[in-house]
C-alpha angles and dihedrals in degrees: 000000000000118000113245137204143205133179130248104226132347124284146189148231143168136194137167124219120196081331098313115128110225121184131194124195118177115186130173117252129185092194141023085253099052091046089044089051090052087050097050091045089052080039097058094029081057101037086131102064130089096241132025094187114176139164131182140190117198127175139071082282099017090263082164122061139148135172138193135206083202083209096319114131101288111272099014100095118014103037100049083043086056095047088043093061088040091047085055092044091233120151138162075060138121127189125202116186119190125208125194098181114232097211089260104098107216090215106236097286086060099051095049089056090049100056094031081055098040085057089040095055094042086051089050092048088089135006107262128247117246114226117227117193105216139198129202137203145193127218137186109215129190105226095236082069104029089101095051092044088054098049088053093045087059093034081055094056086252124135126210096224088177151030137208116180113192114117095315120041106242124207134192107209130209120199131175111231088249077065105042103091097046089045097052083049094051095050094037092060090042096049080045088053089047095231090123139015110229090222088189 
């Protein structure tokens, strides 16, 4: 599986191209409506401009995903801004890119380098977050094994994010999804062996 990326916090950037303005605003979403809400608010804050572009690609793997030429002539903004999130793997992501036209037409090729690059540069602004899927799970642990069950937790990849001490130790388990398979072997033959109960 493909690694996948999302961003922090929205950014900016701005660029002008033979006296064209073109900006660029990338901003993390979690759903289409929210994406479709953020494109109406730079939409209205920019009713002036020529073009309001945007893309967005929202999902674990960016299963979602739209795009606009906003006018522009049909495949030269939306479409290169929508390959340029899914070439840097981002999701949970969507891009506006506001033009106000400088009187000098790009031709098409140009104006497909301009929005691809206006999304480019906003991407390059900071490093990109990964996003890990994770699964949790909870186990109930006698205390004469809870040293060696927590040795092997560690040795699988796996984190305790949580502790619960009564007469068993209890413990709530993270793991990251590369994990996930060699984790739920090694608690499985453990919970077989009844050295420990899998709660959920």
């Amino acid at each position: 599986m493909s690694d996948f990326y999302t961003i922090d916090h929205g950014r900016t950037v701005s660029m002008k191209i033979k006296r064209s303005e073109f900006i660029c605003v990338l901003e993390p979403v979690t759903t289409v409506a929210d994406a479709k809400a953020f494109i109406s608010a730079v939409s209205a804050q920019h009713r002036q401009a020529n073009h309001n572009c945007w893309a967005y690609r929202v999902g674990e793997t960016g299963e979602m995903s739209h795009c606009s030429d906003n006018g522009e002539p049909s495949g030269t903004a939306g479409r290169p801004m929508l390959n340029t999130l899914a070439t840097n793997g981002l999701t949970q992501v969507v891009a506006v890119v506001t033009r106000y036209f400088g009187g000098v037409k790009l031709g098409k090729r140009g104006l497909i380098d301009a929005y691809a690059g206006a999304v480019q540069a906003g991407a390059d602004l900071e490093p990109p977050t990964r996003l890990v899927r994770l699964e949790h799970f909870v186990v109930e642990v006698p205390y004469p094994f809870n040293d060696t069950f927590l040795y092997a937790v560690k040795e699988h990849g796996a984190r305790v994010i949580d502790t619960v001490y009564t007469e068993l130790a209890t413990h709530t388990l993270e793991v990251e999804e590369e994990y996930l398979g060699a984790t739920e072997t090694m608690l499985k033959g453990y919970g077989a062996a009844g050295k420990i109960v899998l709660v959920a």
